[in-house]
C-alpha positions as CSV (number, residue, x, y, z in Angstrom):
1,X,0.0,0.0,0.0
2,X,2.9,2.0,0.5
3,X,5.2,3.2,-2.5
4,X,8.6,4.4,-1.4
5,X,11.1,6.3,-4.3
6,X,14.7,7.4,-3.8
7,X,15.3,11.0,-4.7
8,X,18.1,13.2,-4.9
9,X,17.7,15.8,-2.5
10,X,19.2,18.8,-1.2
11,X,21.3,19.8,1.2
12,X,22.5,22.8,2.9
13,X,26.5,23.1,2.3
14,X,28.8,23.4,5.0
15,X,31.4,25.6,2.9
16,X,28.8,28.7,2.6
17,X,26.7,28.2,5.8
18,X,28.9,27.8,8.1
19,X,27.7,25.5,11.2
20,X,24.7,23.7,10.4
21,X,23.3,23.9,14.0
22,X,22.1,27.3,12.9
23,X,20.5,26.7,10.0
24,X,18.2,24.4,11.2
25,X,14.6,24.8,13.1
26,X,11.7,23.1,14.8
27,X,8.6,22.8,12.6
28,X,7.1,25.8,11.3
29,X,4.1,25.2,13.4
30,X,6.0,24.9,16.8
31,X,7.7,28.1,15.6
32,X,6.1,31.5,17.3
33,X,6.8,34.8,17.1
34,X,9.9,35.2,19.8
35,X,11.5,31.6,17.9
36,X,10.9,32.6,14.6
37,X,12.9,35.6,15.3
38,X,15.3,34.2,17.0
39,X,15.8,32.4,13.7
40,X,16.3,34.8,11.6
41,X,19.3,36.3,13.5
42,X,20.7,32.7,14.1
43,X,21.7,32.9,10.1
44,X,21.4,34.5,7.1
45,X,21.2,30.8,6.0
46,X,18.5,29.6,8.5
47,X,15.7,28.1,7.0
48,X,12.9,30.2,8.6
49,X,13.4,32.5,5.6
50,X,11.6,29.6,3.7
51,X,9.3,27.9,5.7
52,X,8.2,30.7,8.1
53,X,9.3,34.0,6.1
54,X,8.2,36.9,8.6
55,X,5.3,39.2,7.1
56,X,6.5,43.0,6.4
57,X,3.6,46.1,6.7
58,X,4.3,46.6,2.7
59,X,3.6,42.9,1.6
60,X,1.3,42.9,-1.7
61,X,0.0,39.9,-3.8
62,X,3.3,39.6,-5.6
63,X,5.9,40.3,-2.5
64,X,4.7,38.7,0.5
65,X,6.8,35.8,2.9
66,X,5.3,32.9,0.5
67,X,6.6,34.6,-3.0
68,X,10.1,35.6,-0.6
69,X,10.3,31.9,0.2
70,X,10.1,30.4,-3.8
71,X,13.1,33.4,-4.2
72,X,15.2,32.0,-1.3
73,X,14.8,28.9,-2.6
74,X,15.8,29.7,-5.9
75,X,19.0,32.2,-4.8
76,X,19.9,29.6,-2.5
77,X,21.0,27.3,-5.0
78,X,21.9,29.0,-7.8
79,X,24.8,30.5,-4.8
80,X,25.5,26.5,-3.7
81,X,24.2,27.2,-0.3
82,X,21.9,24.4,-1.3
83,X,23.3,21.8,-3.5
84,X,21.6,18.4,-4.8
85,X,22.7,14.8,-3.9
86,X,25.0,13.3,-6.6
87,X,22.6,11.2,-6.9
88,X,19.4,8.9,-5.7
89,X,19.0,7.8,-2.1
90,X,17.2,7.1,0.4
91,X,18.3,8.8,4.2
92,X,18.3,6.4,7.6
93,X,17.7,9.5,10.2
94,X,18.0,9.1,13.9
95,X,17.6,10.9,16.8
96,X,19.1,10.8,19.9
97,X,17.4,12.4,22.8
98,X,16.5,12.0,26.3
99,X,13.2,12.1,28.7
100,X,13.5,12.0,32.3
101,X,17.3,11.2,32.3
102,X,16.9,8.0,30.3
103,X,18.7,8.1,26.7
104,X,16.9,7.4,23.2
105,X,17.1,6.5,19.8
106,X,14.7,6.9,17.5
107,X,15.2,5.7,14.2
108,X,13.5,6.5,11.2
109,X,13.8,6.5,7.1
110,X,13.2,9.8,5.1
111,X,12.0,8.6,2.0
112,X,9.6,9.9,-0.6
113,X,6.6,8.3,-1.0
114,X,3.3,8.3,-3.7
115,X,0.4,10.3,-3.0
116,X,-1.0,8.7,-6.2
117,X,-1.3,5.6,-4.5
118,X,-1.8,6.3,-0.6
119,X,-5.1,8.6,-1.4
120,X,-7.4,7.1,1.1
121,X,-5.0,4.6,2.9
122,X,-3.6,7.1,4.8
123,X,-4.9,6.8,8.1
124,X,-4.8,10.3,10.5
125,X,-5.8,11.1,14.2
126,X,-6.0,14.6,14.5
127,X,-8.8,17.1,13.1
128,X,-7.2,19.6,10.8
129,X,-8.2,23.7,10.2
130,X,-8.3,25.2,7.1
131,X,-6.2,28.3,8.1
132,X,-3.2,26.3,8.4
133,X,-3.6,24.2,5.4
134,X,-4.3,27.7,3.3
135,X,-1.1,28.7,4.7
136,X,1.3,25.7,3.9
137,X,-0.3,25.7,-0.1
138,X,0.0,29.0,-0.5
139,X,3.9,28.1,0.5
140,X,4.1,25.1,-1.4
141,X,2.6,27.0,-4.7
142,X,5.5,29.4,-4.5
143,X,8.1,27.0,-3.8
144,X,7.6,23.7,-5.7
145,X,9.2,22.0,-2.9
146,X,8.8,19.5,0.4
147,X,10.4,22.1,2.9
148,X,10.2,19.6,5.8
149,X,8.7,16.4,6.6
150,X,6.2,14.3,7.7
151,X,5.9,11.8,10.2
152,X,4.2,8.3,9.1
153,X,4.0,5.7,10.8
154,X,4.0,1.9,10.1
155,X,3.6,-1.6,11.6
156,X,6.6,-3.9,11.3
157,X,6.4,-6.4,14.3
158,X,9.7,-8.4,13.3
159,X,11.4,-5.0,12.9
160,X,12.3,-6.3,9.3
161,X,13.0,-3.0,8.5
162,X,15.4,-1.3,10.7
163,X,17.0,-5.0,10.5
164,X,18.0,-3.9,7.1
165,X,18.6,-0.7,7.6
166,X,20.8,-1.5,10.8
167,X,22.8,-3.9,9.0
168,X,23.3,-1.5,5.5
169,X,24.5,1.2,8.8
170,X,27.0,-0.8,10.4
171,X,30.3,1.2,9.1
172,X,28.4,4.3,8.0
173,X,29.2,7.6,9.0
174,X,26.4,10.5,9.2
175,X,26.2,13.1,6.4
176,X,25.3,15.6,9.0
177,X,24.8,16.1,12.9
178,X,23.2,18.4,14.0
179,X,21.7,19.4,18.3
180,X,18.1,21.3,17.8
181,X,17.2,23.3,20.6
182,X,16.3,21.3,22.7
183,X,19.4,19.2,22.7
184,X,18.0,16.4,21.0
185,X,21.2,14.9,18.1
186,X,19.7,14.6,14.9
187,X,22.4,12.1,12.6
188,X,21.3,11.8,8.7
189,X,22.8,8.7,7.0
190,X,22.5,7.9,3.0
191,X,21.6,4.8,1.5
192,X,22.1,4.9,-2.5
193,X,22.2,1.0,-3.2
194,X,19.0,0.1,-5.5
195,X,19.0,-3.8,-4.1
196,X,18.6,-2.5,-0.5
197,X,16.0,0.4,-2.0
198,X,14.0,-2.8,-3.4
199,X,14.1,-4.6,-0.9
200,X,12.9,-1.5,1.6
201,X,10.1,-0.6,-1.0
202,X,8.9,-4.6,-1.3
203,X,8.4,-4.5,2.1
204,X,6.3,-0.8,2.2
205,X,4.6,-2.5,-0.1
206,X,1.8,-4.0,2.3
207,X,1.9,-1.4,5.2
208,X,-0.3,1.0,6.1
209,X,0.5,4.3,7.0
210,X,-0.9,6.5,10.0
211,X,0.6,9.9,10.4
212,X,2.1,10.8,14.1
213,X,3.4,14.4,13.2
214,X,2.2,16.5,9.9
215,X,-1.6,16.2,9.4
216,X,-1.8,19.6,7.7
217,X,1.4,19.2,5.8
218,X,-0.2,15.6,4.5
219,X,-3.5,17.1,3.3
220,X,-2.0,20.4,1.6
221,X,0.3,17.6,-0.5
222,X,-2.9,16.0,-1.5
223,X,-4.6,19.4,-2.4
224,X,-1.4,20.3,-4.5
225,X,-1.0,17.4,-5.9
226,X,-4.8,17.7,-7.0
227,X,-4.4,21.1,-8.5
228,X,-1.6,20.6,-10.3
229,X,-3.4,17.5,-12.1
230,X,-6.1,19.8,-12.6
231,X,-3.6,22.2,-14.4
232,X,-2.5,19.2,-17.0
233,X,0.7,19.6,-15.2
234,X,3.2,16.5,-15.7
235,X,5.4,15.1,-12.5
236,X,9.0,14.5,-13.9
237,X,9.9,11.2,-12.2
238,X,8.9,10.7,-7.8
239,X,10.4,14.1,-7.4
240,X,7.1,16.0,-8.1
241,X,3.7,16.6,-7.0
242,X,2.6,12.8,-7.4
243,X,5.2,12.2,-4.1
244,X,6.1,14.0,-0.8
245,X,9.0,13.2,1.4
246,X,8.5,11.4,4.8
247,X,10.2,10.2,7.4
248,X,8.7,6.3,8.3
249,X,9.2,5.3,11.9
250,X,8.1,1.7,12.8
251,X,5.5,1.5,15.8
252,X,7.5,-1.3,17.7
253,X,10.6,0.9,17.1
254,X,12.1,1.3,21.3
255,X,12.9,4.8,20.8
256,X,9.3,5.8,19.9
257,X,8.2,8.0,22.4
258,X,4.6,10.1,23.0
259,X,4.5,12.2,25.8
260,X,1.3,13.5,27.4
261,X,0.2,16.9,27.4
262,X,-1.3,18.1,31.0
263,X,-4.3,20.6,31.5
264,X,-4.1,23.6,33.5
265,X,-7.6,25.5,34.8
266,X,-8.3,28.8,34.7
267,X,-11.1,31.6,34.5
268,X,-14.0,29.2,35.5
269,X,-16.8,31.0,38.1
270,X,-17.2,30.2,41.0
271,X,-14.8,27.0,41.1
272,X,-14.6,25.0,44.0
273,X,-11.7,22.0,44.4
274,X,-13.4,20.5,47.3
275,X,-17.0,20.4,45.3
276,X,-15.8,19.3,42.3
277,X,-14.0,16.0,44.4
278,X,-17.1,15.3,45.9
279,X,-18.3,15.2,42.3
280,X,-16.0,13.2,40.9
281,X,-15.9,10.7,43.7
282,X,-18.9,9.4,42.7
283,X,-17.6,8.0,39.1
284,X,-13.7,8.3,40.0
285,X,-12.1,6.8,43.2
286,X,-10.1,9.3,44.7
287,X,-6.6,8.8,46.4
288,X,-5.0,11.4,48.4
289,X,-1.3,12.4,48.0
290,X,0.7,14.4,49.8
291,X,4.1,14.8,47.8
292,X,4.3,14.6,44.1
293,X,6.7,11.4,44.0
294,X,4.1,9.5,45.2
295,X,1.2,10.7,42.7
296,X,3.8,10.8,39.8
297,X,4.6,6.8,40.8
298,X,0.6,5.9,41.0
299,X,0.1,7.5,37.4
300,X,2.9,5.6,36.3
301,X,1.6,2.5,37.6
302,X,-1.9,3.2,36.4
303,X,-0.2,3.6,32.8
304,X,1.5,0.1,33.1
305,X,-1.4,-1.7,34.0
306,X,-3.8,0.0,31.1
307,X,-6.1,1.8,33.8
308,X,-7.1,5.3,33.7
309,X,-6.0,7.8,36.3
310,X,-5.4,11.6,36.1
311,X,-3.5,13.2,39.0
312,X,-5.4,16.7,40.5
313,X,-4.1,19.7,42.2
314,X,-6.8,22.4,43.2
315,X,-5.9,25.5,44.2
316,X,-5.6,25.9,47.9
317,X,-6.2,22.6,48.4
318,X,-4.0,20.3,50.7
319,X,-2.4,17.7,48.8
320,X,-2.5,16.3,45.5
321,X,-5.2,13.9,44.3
322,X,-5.2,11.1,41.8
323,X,-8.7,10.3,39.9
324,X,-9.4,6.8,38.8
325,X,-12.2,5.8,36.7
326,X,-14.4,3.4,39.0
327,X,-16.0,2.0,35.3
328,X,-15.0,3.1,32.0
329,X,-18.3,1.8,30.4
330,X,-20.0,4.8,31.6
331,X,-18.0,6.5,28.5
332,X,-20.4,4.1,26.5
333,X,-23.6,6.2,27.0
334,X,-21.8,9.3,27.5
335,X,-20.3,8.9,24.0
336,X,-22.3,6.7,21.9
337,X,-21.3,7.2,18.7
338,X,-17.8,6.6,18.9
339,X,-16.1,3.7,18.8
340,X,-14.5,1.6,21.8
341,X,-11.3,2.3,21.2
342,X,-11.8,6.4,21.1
343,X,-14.4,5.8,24.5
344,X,-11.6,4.6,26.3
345,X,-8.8,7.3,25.7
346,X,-7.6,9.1,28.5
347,X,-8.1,12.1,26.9
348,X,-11.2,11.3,26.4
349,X,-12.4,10.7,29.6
350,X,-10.9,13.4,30.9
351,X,-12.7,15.7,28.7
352,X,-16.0,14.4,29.1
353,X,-16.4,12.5,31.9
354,X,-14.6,15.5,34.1
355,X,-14.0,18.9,32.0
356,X,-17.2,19.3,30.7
357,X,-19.7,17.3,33.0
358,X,-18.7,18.2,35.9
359,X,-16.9,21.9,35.1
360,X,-18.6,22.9,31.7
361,X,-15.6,23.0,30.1
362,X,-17.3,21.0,26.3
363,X,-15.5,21.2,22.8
364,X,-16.3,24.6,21.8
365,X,-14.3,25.8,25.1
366,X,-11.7,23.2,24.7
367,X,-10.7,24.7,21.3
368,X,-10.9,27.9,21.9
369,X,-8.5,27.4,25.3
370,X,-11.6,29.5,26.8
371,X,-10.6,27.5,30.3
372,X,-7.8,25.9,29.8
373,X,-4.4,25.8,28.6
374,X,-2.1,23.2,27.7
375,X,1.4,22.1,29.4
376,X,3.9,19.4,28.8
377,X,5.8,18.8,32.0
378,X,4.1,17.2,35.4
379,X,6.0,20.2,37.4
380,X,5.1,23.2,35.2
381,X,1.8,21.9,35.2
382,X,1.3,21.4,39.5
383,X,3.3,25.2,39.9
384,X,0.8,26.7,37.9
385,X,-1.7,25.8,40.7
386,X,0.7,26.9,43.4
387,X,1.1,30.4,41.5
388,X,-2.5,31.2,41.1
389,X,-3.9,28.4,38.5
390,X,-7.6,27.1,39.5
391,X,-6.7,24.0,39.1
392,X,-4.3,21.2,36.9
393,X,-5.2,17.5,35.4
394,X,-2.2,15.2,34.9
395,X,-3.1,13.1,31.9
396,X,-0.6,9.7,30.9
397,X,0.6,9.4,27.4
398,X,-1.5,7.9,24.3
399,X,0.1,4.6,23.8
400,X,0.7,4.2,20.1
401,X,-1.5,0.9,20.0
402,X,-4.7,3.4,20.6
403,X,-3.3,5.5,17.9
404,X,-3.3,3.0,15.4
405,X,-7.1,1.5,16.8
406,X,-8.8,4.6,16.5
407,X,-7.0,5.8,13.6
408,X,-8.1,2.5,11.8
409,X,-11.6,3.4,12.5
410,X,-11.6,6.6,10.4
411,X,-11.9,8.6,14.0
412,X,-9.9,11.8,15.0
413,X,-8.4,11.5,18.4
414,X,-9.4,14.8,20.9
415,X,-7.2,17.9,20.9
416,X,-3.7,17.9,22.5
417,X,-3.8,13.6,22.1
418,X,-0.3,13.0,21.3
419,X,3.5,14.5,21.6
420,X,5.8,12.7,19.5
421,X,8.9,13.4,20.9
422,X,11.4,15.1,19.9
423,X,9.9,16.6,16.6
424,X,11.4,15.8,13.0
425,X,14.1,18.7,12.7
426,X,13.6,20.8,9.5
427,X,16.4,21.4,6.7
428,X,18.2,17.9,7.4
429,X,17.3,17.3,3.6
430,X,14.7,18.4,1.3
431,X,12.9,18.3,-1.9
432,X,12.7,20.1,-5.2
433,X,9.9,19.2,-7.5
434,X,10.5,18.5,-11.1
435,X,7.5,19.7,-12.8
436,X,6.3,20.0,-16.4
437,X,4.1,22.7,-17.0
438,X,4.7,22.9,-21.0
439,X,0.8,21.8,-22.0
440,X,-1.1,23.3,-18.6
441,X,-1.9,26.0,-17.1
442,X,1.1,28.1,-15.5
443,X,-1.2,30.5,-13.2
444,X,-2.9,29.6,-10.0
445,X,-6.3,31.2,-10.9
446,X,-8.8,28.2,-10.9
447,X,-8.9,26.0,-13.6
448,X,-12.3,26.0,-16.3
């Protein structure tokens, strides 16, 4: 089901950037205003002057950061700051980070991959909005180009292959390491043999792919790809429209991590800790704590055994609290029209059964971060509470099994479901399309 190509893609070059540490950046969508700033006086050479050009007070239809991004592009490497693989490949890319002071690797395989042929067999688990996907089109219409990644997913329980990509690795060197910001080491390896490329692409052949990281970024490739068909366009070879680069992580792979995202309470009326635990008790058994250790151990063990459990600070209250669903089958008539896999998420239960039965806190609010905002560590979230916060829910991480379930049912998961960890690091390599446009349409005004 999945088509894998080799492609010869570009690079930035040492000799005119300089250290590639600055040159690199997070995905444009983790990027705000202070980072993308920082960015642009990292390097003249970082790549935040393509994928997240900053707008200027004078921008008109014909100079704005999407039509100053296709120019980078194109000064970049007519001046060699970017420069094309000799040839074909296929890049092994690994990353080596740490969470909680236990060490990492993650290994993955930036490849490109058809679009022709995963239409529809693509499975995803996040909504997407339409502003970001009007965004990264309007980007990739003035580039031609896959900027930076996404992150697919596939199930390989023998591991068949990383076995082959760990064995073609055994004396290779990277062909670039680089530390993100976060101090996570990104290493980039090439793979040019076509036996070992057939062999990979044999084996893609029968998996199905579910996206971790890049829902919008999947979805604009599809509209461009669509568009560009509708302009009689031709793809020249994989590198085109008909493709988009990826990197393809197995879900048995150990260094696969997801790490939950905890909610913090704020603005509610008339919000009362003590009240809304003699609420919960009566659906959730509730377990006092009076130091964190011991609530962070109990959430850990309610993630190893499967159950649900969400530790609770309330502002002045004594203590920390864990909440443990007494039965999860009241989810069933609380939620009837989703399937058993997406009644049972954490997240889930948490939204429902607690946010917005018992403190009003429904969808609407959810999305708009009326109430709530989101955190990643355990600490930040419990100091919020201590420095004025109404109140914080600890949440475990979505195991990749329940991604794959409710993904296979055609459901979205709720917002803030999963953290990959750490993100795919953009600029490692990238993508130029080859395009024929000699018996289309060469505007973007809508096709008759």
């Amino acid at each position: 089901m999945a088509k894998i190509a080799s492609f010869r893609g570009y690079r930035f070059n040492p000799n005119e950037v300089g250290d590639l540490n600055k040159v690199m950046t997070q995905p444009y969508d983790k990027i705000d205003d202070k980072l993308q700033k920082e960015y642009m006086n990292r390097s003249e050479y970082n790549l935040i002057r393509i994928i997240k050009n900053p707008p200027t007070p004078i921008d008109t239809l014909n100079d704005n950061p999407y039509t100053r991004a296709g120019q980078v592009w194109e000064k970049w490497i007519e001046e060699r700051v970017l420069t094309r693989e000799p040839g074909p490949a296929i890049f092994p890319y690994h990353q080596q980070y740490e969470v909680e002071g236990k060490t990492y690797v993650r290994k993955g395989l930036i490849t490109l991959v058809s679009l022709d042929d995963e239409q529809g067999k693509v499975r995803a688990h996040e909504q997407t909005l339409s502003g970001p996907k009007a965004d990264r089109l309007r980007l990739m219409r003035a580039t031609e180009a896959n900027d930076e990644n996404i992150f697919m997913l596939y199930d390989d329980p023998d591991q068949k292959i990383n076995a082959i990509l760990n064995n073609e690795l055994q004396m290779a060197r990277p062909i670039a390491e680089i530390t993100d910001d976060y101090g996570a080491i990104h290493r980039l390896y090439r793979i040019s043999s076509p036996g070992v490329i057939h062999d990979l692409n044999e084996l893609f052949e029968d998996k199905e792919l579910f996206i971790a990281d890049g829902h919008h970024r999947f979805e604009t490739a599809m509209n461009y790809m669509n568009e560009c068909k509708a302009r009689n366009w031709k793809p020249v070879g994989a590198e085109s429209f008909t493709h988009r680069m990826m990197t393809m992580v197995a879900m048995q792979d150990p260094g696969l991590t997801v790490l939950p995202t905890h909610r913090v309470i704020h603005s509610l009326e008339n919000f009362d800790p003590a009240k809304f635990l003699a609420k919960a008790s009566e659906q959730f058994t509730v377990t006092e704590f009076s130091d964190r250790k011991s609530l962070y151990q109990a959430l850990d063990e309610a993630y190893e055994s499967g159950k649900s459990a969400f530790g609770f600070g309330g502002a002045k209250l004594q203590g920390w609290r864990l909440l443990s669903i007494k039965d999860p089958a009241i989810m069933d008539a609380l939620v009837p029209n989703h399937s058993l896999g997406w009644r049972r998420l954490d997240v889930t239960i948490l939204h429902v059964a607690l946010l917005e039965k018992l403190l009003g806190i429904d969808a609407a609010k959810l999305a708009a971060e009326t109430n709530i905002h989101y955190v990643r560590g355990r600490d930040e979230a419990l100091d919020s509470v201590e420095s004025g916060m109404q109140a914080a829910f600890l949440v475990n991480p979505t195991r990749v099994d329940q991604v794959k379930q409710v993904a296979s049912f055609g459901e979205r998961m709720p917002q803030k479901s999963t953290d990959f960890y750490p993100k795919l690091l953009s600029g490692p390599i990238m993508m130029k399309m080859q395009i024929d446009k000699s018996m289309g349409l060469t505007h973007w005004e809508a096709p008759e």
